[in-house]
N, C-alpha and C positions, 0 to 999 in steps of 0.2 A: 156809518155806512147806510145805514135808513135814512136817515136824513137828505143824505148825498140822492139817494135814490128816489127818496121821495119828491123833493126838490125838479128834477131831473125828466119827473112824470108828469108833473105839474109846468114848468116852461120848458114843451116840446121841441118846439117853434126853434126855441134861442140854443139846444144844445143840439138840436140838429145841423144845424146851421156852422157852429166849432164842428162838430162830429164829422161833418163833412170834408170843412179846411183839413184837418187832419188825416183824413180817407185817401184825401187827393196827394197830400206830400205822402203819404206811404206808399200810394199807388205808382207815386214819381220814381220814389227813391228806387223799389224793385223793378221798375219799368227798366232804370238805367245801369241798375247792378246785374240784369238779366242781357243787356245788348251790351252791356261791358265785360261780362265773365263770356260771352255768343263770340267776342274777338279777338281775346284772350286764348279761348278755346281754338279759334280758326287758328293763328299764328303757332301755335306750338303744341295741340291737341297729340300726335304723335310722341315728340318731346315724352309730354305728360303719360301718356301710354304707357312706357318702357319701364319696365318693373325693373332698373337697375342701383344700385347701391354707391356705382362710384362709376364716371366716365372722363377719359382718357384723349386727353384733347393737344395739340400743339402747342409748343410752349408761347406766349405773348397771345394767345391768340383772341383769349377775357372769354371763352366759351361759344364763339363766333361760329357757326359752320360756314362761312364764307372764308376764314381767315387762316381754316385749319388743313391740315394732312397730316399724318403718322403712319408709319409702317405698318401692316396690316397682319405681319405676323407676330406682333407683339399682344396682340392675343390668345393665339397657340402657348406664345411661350410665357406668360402669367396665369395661366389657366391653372389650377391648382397648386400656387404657388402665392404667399404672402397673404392669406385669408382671401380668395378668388376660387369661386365653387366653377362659376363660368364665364366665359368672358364670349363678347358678340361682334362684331364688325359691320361698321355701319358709314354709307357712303350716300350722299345727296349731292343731286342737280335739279334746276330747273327746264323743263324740257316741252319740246307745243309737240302733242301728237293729235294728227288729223278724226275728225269725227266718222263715226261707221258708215256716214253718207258720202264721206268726202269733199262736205261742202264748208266746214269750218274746223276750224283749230281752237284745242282748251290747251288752256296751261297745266300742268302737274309736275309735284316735286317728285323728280324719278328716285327713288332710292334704295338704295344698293344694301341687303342684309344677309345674314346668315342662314337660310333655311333651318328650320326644324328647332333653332335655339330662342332663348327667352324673351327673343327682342323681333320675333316674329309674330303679326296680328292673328289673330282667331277670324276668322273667315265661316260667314252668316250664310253663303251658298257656295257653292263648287269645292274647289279643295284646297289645301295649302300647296306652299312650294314644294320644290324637289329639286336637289340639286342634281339629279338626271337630267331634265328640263329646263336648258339653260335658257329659254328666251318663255319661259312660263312668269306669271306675273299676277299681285292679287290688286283689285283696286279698290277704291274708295265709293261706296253708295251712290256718293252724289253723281259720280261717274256714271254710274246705271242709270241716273234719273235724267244723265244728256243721252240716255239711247244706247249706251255698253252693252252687253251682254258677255258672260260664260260663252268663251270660242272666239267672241271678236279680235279682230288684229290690231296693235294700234300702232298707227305707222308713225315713228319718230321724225318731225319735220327737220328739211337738212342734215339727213342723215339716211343712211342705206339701213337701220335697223327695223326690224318689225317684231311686236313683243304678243303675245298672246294670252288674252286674259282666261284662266283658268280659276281664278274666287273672287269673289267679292267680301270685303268687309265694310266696319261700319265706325263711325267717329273717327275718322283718321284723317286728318289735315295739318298741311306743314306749310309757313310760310303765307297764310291765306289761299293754300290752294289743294286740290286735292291731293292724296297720297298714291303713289305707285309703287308695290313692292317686287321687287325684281335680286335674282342671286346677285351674290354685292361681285362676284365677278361677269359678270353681265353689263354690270353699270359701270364697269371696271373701264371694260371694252367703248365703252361709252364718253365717260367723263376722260381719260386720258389716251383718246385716239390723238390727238397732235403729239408730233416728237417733244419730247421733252415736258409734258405737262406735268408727269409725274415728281417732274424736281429730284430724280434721280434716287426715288426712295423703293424700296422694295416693295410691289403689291399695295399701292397705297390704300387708305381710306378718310374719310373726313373723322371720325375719331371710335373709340372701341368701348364699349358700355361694358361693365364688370354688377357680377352678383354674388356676394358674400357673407358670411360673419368676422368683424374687425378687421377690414381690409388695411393692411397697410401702405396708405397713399403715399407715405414721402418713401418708404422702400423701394416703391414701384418709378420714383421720381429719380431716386439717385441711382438705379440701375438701367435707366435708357436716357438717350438725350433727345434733347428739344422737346421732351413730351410736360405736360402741366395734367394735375386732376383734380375734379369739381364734384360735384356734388349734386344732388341731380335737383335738387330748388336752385342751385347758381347757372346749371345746366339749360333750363328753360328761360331762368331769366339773361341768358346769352341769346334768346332766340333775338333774332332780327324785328325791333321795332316793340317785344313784347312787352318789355321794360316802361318804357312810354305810354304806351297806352292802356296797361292796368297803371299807372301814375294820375294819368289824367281821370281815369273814371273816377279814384277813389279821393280823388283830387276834390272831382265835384261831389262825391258821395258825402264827405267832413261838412265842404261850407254847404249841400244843402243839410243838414242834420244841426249843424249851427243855427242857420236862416228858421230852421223848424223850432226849434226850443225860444227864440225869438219871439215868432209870431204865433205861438200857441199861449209864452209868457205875457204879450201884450195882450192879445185875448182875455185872459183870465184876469188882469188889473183892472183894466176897466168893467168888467164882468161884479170886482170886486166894489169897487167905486160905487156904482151900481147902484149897492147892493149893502152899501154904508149905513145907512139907516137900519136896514134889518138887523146888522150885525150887531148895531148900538142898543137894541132893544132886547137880543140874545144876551148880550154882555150883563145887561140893565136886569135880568131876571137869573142870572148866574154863570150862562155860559162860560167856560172858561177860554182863553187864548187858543189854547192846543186841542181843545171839543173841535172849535170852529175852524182852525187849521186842518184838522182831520178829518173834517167834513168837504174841504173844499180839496184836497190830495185826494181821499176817495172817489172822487167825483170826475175828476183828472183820470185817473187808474182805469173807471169802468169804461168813460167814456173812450180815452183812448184805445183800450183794447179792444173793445167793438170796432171799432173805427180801423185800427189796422188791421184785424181779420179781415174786412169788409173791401179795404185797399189791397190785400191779396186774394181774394177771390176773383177784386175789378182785376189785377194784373193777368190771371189767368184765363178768364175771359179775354182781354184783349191779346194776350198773344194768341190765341186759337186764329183772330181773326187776321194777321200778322204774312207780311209777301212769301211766300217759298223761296226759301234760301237765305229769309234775312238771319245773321248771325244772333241769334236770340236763346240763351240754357240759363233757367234759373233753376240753380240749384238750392236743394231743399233745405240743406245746413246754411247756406248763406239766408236764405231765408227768413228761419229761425231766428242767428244771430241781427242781423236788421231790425227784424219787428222787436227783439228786447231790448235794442239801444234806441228806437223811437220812443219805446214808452217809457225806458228811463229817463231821456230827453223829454219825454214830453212834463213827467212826472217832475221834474229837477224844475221844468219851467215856471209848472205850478206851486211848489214848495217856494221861489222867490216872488210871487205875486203873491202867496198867500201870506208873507211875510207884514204885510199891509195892516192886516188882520191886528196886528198886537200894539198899530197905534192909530188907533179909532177908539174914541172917547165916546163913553155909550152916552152922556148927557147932553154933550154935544150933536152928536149922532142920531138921535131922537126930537129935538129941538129947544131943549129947554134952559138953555145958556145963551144969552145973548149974542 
């Protein structure tokens, strides 16, 4: 390690120069793990919300909210029954309601919940629901930041309804758009105003979240029909499109972390090449194989860890300066795990260049063979 260091201190120049390359792929990799997990988050951040254990979805429907309805009293009647402490009811549309000016339309996932139960948001101002309050409603921040307010009306477009916002909450997006939380018979009134939408089910809903100890899912399967139940990592990954696009990020995330052990590997060969002659002179006065391998890993190690601290600091600097509203959350644990598979990638790359090391002939190496 002194050596590596010393080295290090000595040609500035040249390990600033790697130190850099490497700064810049770190700073890549969280740049795009941070707008990858920001749409992730958009598409199914609610989803992810619901502290539920087991949810209760139509059968065929692969955990779709587009593809689902179930009876809505079958969670009255599983509530404390088959390991079910409590069970929620839960009903989504997409819905344009007009801006507090009147002069534009946002989109937001309307959805229909249970007041007062587990699957209802925490609300940062005004109050929660009440099922007195049947046209009371909590929304989504981002909503505040188009101009909402505590009190505002929001008039559902192509429809006679008008909902009234009473809280605001915060991280709740469904679908890529914001959240509306409204009594799930509200949205009831809503989503199945045409005759017959309901498909002739009792008080429908798009599907019923459960919270328990050792729920038993296939009891709860063979005692109602057409219902299916998931699991609430199968439940998110049913969201519309969410599938996809964490695929694609971590798609790119693999081959660039490939592309990096690459080009930090070639770096360091030529580095080594280099660098042939010193090594043969090291050799020539006793160094051993594994001294001068461990001299050039160490070197790998320090530099890279500089380097991706240095690529996470550039990342949060650049988001600070980053559009309002771009879909951007880099989380801290993902983080973490990132920066210790760069510098095992980087490290791994360095361990086959420095491979090099143990056939270099120090008399060759020094000049003294023909």
């Amino acid at each position: 390690m002194f050596l590596a260091i010393k080295e290090m201190k000595h040609a500035k120049k040249r390990f600033v120069m790697i130190g850099s390359i490497i700064m810049l792929i770190a700073w890549l990799v969280f740049i795009l793990s941070g707008l990858g997990n920001g749409l992730s988050t958009l598409a199914a951040a609610t989803m992810k919300n619901i502290d539920g254990d087991l949810f209760i979805y139509e059968e065929g429907s692969a955990a779709t909210m587009m593809k689902t309805k179930v009876e809505g009293k079958i969670a009255d009647d599983v509530e404390g029954k088959y390991g079910v402490t409590e069970a929620a009811q839960f009903g989504q549309s997409t819905i344009n309601v007009k801006s507090p000016d009147g002069k534009s339309k946002n989109d937001v996932a309307f959805l229909g919940i249970d007041p007062g139960k587990f699957i209802e948001p925490k609300v940062v101002e005004g109050k929660q629901l009440s099922a007195d309050d049947k046209f009371g409603v909590i929304i989504d921040e981002t909503l505040k930041d188009k101009g909402y307010k505590i009190g505002d009306k929001l008039v559902v477009a192509s429809s006679e309804m008008e909902l009234t916002v009473v809280g605001i909450t915060e991280g709740e997006t469904f679908n890529h758009v914001p959240s509306v939380f409204a009594n799930v018979d509200t949205w009831q009134d809503y989503a199945f105003a045409a005759p017959g939408a309901d498909n002739g089910l009792e008080s429908p809903v798009a599907m019923i979240a459960l919270q328990g100890t050792d729920i038993d899912a296939q009891k709860i399967e063979d005692n109602y029909d057409q219902i299916e139940t998931f699991t609430k990592s199968e439940a998110v990954m049913g969201m519309p499109g969410y599938k996809e696009e964490s695929g694609t990020i971590y798609m790119m995330l693999a081959f660039l972390f490939v592309i990096s052990a690459v080009i930090i590997a070639v770096f360091f060969y030529v580095f080594i090449l280099q660098k042939t002659q010193q090594f043969g002179v090291m050799k020539a006065i006793g160094a051993s194989n594994r001294f001068i391998k461990n001299s050039i890993i160490s070197q790998v190690f320090v530099l890279s860890f500089i380097s991706i601290i240095a690529g996470i600091v550039l990342t949060y600097l650049t988001a600070l300066v980053f559009p309002e509203g771009m879909p951007f959350n880099l989380d801290f644990k993902m983080v973490i795990l990132y920066a210790v598979v760069l510098l095992i990638v980087s490290v791994l790359g360095s361990v086959i260049s420095a491979r090099q090391v143990t056939k270099i002939d120090p008399l060759t190496a020094i000049g003294r063979v023909e």
